[in-house]
Chimera marker file (.cmm) of the C-alpha trace (Angstrom):
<marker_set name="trace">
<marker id="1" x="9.523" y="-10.206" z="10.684" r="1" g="1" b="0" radius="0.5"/>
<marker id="2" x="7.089" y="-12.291" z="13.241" r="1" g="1" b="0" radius="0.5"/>
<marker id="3" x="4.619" y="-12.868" z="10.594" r="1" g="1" b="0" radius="0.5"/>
<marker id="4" x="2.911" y="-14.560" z="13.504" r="1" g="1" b="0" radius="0.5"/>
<marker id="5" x="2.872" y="-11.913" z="15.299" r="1" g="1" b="0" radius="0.5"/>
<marker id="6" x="1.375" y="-9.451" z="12.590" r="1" g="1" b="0" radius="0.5"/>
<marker id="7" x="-1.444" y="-12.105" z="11.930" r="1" g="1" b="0" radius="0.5"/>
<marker id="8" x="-2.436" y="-12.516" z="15.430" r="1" g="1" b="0" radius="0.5"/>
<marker id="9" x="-3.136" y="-8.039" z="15.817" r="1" g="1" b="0" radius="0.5"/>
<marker id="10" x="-4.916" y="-8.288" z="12.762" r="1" g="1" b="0" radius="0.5"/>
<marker id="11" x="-7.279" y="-11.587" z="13.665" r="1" g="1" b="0" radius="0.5"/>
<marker id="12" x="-7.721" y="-9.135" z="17.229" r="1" g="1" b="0" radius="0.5"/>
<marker id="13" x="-8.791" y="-6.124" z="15.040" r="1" g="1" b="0" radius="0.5"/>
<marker id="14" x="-11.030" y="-7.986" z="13.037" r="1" g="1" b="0" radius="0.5"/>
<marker id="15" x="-12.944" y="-10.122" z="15.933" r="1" g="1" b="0" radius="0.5"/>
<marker id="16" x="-13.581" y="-6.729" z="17.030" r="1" g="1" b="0" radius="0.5"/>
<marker id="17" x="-15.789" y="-6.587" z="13.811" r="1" g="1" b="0" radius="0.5"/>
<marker id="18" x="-16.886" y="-10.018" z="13.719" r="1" g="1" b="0" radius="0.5"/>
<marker id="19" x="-17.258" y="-13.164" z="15.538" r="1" g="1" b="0" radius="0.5"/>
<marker id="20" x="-16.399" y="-15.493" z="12.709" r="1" g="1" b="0" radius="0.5"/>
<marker id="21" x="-12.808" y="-14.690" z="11.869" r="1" g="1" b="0" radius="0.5"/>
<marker id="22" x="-10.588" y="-17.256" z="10.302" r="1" g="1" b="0" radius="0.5"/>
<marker id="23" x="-6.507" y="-16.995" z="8.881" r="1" g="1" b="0" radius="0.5"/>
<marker id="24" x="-6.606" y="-18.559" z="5.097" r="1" g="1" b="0" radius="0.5"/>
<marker id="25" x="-9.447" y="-21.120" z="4.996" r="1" g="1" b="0" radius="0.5"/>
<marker id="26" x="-12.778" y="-21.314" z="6.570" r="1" g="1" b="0" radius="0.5"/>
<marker id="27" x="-13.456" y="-24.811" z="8.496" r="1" g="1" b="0" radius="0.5"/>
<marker id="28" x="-15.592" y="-27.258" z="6.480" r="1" g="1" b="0" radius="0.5"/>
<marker id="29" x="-19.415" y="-25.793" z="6.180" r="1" g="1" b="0" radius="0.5"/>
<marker id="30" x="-18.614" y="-22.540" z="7.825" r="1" g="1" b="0" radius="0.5"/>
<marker id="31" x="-21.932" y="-20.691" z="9.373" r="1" g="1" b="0" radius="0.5"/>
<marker id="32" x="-22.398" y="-17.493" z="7.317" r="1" g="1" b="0" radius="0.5"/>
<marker id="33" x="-21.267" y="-14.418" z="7.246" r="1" g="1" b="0" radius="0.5"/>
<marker id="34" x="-17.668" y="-15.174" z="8.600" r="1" g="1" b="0" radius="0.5"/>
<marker id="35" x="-14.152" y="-13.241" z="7.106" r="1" g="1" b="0" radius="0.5"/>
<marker id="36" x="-11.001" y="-15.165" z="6.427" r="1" g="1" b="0" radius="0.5"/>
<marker id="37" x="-8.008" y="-12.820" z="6.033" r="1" g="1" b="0" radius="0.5"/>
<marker id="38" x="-4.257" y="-13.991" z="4.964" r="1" g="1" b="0" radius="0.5"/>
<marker id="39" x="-1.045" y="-12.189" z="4.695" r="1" g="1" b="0" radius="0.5"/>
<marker id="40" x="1.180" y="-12.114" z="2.067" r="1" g="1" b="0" radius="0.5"/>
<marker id="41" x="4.919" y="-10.703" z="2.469" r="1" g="1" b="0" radius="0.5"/>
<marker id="42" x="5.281" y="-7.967" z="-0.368" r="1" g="1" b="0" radius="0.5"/>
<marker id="43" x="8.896" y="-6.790" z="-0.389" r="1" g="1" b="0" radius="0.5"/>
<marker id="44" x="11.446" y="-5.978" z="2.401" r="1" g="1" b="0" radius="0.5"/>
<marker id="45" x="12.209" y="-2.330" z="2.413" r="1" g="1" b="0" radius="0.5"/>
<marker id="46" x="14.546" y="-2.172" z="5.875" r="1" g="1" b="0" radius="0.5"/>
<marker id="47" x="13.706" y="-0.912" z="8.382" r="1" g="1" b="0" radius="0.5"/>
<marker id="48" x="10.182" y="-1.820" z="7.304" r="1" g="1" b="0" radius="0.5"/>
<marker id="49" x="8.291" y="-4.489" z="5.315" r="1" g="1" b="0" radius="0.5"/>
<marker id="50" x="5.703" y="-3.671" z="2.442" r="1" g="1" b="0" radius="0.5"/>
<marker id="51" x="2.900" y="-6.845" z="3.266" r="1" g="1" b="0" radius="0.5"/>
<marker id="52" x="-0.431" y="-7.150" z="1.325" r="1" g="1" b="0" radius="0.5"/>
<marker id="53" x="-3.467" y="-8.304" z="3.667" r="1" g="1" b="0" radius="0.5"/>
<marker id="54" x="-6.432" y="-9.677" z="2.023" r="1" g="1" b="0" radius="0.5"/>
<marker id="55" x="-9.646" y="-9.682" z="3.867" r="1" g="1" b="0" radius="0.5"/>
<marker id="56" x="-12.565" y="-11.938" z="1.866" r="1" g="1" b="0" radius="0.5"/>
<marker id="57" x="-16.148" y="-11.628" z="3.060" r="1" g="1" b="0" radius="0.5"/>
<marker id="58" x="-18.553" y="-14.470" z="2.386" r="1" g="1" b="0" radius="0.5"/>
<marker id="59" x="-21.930" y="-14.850" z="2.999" r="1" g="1" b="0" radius="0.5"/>
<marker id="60" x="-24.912" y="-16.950" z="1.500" r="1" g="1" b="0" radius="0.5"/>
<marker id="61" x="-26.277" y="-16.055" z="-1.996" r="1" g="1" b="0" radius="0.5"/>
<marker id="62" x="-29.881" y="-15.753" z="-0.762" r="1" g="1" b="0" radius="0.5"/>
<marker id="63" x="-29.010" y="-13.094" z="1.865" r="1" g="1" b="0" radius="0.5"/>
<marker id="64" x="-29.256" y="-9.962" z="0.599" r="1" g="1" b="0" radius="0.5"/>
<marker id="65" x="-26.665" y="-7.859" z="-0.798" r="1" g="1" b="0" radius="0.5"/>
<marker id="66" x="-26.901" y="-4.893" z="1.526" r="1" g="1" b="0" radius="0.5"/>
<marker id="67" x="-25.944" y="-7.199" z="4.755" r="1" g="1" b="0" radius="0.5"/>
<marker id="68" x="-22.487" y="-8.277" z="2.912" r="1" g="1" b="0" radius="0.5"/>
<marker id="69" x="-22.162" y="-4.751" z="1.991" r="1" g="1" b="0" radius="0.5"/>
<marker id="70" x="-22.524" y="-3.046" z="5.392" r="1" g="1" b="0" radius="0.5"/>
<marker id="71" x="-20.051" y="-5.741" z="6.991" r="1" g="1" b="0" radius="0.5"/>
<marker id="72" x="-17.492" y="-5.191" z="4.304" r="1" g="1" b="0" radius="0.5"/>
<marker id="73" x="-17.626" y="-1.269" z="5.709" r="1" g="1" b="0" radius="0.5"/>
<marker id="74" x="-17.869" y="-2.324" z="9.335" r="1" g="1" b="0" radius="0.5"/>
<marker id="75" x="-14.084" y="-4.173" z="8.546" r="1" g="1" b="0" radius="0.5"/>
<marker id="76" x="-12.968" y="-1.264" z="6.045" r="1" g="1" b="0" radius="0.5"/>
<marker id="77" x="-14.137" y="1.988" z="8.214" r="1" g="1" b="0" radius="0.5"/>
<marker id="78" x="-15.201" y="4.924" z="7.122" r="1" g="1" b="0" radius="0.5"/>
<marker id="79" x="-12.017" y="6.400" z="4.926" r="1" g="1" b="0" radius="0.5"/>
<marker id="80" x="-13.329" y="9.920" z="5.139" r="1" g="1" b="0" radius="0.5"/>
<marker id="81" x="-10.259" y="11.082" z="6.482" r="1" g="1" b="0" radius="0.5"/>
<marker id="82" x="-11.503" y="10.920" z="10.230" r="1" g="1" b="0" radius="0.5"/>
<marker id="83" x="-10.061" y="8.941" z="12.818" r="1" g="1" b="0" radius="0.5"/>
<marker id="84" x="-10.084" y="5.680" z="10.937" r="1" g="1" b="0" radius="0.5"/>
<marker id="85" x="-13.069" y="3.418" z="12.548" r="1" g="1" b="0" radius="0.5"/>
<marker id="86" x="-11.792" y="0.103" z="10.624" r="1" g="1" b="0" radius="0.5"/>
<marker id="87" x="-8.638" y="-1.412" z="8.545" r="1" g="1" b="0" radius="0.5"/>
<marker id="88" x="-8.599" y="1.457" z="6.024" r="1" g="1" b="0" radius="0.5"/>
<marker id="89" x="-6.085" y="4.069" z="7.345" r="1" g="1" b="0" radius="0.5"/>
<marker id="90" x="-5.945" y="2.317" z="10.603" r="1" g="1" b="0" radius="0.5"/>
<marker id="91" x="-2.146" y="2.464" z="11.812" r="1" g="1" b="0" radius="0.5"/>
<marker id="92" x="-1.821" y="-0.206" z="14.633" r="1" g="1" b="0" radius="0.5"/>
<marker id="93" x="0.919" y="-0.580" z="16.873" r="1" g="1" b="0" radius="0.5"/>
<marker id="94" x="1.643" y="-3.416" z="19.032" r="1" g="1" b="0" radius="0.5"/>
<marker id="95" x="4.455" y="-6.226" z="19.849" r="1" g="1" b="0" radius="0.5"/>
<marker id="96" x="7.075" y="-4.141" z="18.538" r="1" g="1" b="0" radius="0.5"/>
<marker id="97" x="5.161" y="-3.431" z="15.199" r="1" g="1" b="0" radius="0.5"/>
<marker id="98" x="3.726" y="-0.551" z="13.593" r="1" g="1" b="0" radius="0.5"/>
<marker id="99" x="1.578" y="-1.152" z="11.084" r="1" g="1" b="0" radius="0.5"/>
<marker id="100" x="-0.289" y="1.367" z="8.585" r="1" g="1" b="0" radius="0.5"/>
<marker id="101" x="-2.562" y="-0.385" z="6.333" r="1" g="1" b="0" radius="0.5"/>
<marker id="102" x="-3.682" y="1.292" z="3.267" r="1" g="1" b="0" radius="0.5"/>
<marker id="103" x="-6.915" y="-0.096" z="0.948" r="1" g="1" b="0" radius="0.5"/>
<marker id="104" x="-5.936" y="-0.690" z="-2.230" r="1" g="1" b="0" radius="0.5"/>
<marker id="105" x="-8.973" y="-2.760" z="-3.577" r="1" g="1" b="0" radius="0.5"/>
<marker id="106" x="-12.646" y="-3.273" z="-2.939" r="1" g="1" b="0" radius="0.5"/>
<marker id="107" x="-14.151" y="-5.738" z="-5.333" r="1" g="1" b="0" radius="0.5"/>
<marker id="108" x="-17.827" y="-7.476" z="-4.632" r="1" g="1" b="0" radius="0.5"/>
<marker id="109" x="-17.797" y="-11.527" z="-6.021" r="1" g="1" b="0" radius="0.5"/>
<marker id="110" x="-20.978" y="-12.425" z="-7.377" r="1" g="1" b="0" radius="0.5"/>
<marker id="111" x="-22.564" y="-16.072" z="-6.470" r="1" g="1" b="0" radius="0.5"/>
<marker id="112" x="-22.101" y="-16.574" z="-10.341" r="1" g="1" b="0" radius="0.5"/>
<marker id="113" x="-18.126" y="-16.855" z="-9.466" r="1" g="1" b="0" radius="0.5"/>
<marker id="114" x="-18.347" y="-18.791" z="-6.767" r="1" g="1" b="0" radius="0.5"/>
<marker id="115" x="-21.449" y="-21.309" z="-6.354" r="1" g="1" b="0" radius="0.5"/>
<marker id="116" x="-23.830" y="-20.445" z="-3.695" r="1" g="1" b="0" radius="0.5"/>
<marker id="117" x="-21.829" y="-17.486" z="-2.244" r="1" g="1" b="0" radius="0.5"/>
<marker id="118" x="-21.606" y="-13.944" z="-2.531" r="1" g="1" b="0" radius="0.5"/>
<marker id="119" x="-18.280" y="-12.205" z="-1.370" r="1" g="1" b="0" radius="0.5"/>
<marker id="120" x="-16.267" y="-8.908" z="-1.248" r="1" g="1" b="0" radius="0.5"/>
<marker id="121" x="-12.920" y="-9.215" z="-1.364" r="1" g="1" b="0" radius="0.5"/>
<marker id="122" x="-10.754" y="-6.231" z="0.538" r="1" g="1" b="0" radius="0.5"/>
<marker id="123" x="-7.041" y="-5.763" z="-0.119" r="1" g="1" b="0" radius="0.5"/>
<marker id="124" x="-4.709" y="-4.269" z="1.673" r="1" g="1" b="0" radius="0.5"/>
<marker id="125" x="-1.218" y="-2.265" z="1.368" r="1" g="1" b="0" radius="0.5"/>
<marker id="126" x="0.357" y="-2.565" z="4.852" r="1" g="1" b="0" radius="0.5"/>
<marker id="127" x="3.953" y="-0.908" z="5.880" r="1" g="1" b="0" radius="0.5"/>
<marker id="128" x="5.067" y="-2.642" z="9.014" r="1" g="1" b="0" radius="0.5"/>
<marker id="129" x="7.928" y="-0.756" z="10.908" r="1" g="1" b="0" radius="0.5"/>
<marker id="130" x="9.990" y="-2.771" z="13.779" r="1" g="1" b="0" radius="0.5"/>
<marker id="131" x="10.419" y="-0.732" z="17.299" r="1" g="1" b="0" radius="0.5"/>
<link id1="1" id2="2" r="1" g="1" b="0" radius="0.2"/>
<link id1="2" id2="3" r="1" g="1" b="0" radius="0.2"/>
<link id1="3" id2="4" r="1" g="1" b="0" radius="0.2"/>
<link id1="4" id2="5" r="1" g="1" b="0" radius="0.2"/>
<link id1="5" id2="6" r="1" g="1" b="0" radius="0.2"/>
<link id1="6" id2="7" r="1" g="1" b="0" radius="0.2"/>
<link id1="7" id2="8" r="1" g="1" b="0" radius="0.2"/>
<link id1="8" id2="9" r="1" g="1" b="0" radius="0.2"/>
<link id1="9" id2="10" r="1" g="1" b="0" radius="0.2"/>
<link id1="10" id2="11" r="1" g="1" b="0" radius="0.2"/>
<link id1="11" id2="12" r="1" g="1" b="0" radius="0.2"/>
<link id1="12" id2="13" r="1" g="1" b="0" radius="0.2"/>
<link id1="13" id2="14" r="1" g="1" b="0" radius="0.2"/>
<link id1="14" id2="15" r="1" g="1" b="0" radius="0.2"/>
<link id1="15" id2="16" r="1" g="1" b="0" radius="0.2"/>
<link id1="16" id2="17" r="1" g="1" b="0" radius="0.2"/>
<link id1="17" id2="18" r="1" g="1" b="0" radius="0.2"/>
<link id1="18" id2="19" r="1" g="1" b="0" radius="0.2"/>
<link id1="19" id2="20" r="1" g="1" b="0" radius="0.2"/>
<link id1="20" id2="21" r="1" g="1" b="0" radius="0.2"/>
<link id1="21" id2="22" r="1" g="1" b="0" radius="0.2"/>
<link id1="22" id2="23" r="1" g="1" b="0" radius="0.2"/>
<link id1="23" id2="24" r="1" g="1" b="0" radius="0.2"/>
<link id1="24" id2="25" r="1" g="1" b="0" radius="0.2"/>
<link id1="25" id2="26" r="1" g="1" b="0" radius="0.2"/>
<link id1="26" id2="27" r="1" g="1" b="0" radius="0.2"/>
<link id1="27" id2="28" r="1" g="1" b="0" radius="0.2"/>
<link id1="28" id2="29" r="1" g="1" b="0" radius="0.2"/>
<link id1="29" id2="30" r="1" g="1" b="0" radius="0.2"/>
<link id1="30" id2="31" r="1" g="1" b="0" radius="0.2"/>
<link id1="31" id2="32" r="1" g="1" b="0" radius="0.2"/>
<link id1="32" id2="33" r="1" g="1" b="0" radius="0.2"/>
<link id1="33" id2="34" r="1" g="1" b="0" radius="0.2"/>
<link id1="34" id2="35" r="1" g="1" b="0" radius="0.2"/>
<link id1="35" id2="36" r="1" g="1" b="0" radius="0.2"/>
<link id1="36" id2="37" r="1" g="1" b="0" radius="0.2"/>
<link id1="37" id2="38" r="1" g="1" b="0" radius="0.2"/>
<link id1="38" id2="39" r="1" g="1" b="0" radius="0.2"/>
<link id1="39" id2="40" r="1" g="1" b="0" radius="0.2"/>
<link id1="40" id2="41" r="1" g="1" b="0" radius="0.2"/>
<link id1="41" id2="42" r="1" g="1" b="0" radius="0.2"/>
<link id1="42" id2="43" r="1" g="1" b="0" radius="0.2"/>
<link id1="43" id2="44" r="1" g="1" b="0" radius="0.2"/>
<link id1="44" id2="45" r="1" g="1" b="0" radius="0.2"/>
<link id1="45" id2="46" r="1" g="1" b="0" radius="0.2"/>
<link id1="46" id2="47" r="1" g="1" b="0" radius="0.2"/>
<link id1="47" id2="48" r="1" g="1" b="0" radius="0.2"/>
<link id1="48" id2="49" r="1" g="1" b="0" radius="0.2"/>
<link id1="49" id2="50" r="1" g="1" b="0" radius="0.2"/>
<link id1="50" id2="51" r="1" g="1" b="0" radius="0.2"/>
<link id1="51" id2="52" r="1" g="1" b="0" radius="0.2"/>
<link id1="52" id2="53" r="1" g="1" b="0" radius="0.2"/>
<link id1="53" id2="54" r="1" g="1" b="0" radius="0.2"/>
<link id1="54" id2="55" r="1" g="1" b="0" radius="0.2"/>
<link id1="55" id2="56" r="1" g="1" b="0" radius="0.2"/>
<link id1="56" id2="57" r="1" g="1" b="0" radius="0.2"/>
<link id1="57" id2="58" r="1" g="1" b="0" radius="0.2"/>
<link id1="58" id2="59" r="1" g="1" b="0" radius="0.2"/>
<link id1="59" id2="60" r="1" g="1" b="0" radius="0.2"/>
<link id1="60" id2="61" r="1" g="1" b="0" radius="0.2"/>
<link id1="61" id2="62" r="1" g="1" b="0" radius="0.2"/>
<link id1="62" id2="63" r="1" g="1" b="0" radius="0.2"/>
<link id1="63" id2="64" r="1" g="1" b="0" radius="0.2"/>
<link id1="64" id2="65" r="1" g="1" b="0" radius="0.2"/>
<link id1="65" id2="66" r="1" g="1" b="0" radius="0.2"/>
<link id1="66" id2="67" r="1" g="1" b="0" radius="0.2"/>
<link id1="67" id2="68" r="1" g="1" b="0" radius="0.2"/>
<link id1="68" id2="69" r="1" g="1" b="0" radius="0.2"/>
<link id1="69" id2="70" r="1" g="1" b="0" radius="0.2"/>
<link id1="70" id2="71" r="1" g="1" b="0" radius="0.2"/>
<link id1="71" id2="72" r="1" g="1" b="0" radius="0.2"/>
<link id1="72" id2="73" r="1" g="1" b="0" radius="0.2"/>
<link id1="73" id2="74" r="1" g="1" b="0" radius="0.2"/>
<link id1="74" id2="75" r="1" g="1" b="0" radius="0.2"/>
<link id1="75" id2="76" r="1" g="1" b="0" radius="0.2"/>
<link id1="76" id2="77" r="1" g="1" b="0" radius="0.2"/>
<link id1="77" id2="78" r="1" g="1" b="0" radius="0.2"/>
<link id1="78" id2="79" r="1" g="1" b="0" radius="0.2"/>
<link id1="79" id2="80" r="1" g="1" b="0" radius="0.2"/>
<link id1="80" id2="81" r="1" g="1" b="0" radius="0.2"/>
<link id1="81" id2="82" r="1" g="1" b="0" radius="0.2"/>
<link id1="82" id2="83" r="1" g="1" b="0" radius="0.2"/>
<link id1="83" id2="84" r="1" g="1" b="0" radius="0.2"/>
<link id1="84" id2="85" r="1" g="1" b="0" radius="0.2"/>
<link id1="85" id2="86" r="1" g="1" b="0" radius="0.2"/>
<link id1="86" id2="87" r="1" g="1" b="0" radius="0.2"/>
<link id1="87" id2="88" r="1" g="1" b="0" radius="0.2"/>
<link id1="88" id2="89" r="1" g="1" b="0" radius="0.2"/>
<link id1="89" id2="90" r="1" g="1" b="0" radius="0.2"/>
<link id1="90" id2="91" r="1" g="1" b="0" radius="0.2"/>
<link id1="91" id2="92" r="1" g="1" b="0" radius="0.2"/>
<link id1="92" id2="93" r="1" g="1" b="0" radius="0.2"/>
<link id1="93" id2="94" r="1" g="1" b="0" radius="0.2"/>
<link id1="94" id2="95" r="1" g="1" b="0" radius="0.2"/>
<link id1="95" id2="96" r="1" g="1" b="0" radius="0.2"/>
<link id1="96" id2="97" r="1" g="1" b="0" radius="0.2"/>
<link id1="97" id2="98" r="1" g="1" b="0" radius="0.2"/>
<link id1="98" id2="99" r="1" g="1" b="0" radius="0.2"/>
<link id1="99" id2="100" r="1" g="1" b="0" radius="0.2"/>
<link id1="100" id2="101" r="1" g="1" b="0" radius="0.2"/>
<link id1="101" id2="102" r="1" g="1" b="0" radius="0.2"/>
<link id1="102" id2="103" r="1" g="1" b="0" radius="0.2"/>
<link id1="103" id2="104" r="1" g="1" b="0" radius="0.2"/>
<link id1="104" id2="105" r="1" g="1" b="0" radius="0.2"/>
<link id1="105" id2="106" r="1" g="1" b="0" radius="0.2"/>
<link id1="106" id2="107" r="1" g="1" b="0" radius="0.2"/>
<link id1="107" id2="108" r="1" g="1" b="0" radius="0.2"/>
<link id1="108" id2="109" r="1" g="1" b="0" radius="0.2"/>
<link id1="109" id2="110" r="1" g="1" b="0" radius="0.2"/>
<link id1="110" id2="111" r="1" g="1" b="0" radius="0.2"/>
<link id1="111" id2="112" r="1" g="1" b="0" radius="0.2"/>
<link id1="112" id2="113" r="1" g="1" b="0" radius="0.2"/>
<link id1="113" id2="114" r="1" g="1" b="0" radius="0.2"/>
<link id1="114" id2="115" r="1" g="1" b="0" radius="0.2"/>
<link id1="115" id2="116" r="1" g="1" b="0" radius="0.2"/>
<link id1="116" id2="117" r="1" g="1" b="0" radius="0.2"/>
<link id1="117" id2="118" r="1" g="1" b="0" radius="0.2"/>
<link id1="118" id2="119" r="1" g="1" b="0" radius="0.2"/>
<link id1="119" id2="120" r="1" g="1" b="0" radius="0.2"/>
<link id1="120" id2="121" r="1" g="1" b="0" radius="0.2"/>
<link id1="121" id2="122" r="1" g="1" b="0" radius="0.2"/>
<link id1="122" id2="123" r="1" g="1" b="0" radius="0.2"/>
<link id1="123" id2="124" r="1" g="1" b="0" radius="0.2"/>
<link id1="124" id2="125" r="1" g="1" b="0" radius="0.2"/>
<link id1="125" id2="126" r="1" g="1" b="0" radius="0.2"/>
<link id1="126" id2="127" r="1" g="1" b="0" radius="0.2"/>
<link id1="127" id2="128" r="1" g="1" b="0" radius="0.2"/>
<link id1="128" id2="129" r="1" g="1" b="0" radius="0.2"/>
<link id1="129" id2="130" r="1" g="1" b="0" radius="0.2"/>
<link id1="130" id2="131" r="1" g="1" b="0" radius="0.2"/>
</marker_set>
């Protein structure tokens, strides 16, 4: 698999939600909020792959807790069964991929965990078929 590839849809997904997108690390003194996603290869199950996508949210401890909140479900749609409006139940096909991601987690980080930043972390089952 073009793991490439995968990352690059997602990052065009996601900077449909939100300017500040970055793949595994933030650059030094990031402007909050921003999102840093990463992919992580689960298990090959030919003719598809099991990945896991993790999508972190960060923003400033003195911001309140309802802006984090509404961008986490900006990213993670509305799951309600409808046409999916973000990652959660979105299926995705592009480059020879199709990709149907699946939330598995939503977990909010407290600023006690990590100093001087709030965060929800999103996590993602995705099964990527090959055209």
């Amino acid at each position: 698999m073009n793991m490439n590839a995968f990352a690059d849809m997602l990052y065009d997904v996601l900077r449909l939600k939100h300017t500040r997108v970055y793949r595994n690390k933030a650059p030094q003194s990031p402007t909050y909020p921003f999102v840093i996603y990463r992919v992580e290869s689960a298990m090959d199950m030919s003719p598809s792959e099991d990945l896991y996508v993790h999508v972190d949210i960060y923003e400033d401890e003195n911001v309140s807790v309802r802006a984090l909140e509404s961008l986490a479900d900006l990213i993670d749609g509305n799951g309600d069964g409808l046409e999916p409006t973000g990652l959660n139940q979105l299926i995705l096909r592009a480059n020879g991929l199709n990709a149907h991601f699946k939330r598995e987690q939503r977990q909010h980080i407290p600023s006690l965990e990590i100093d001087g930043v709030q965060a929800v972390n999103l996590r993602y089952d995705v099964r990527v078929y090959f055209n």
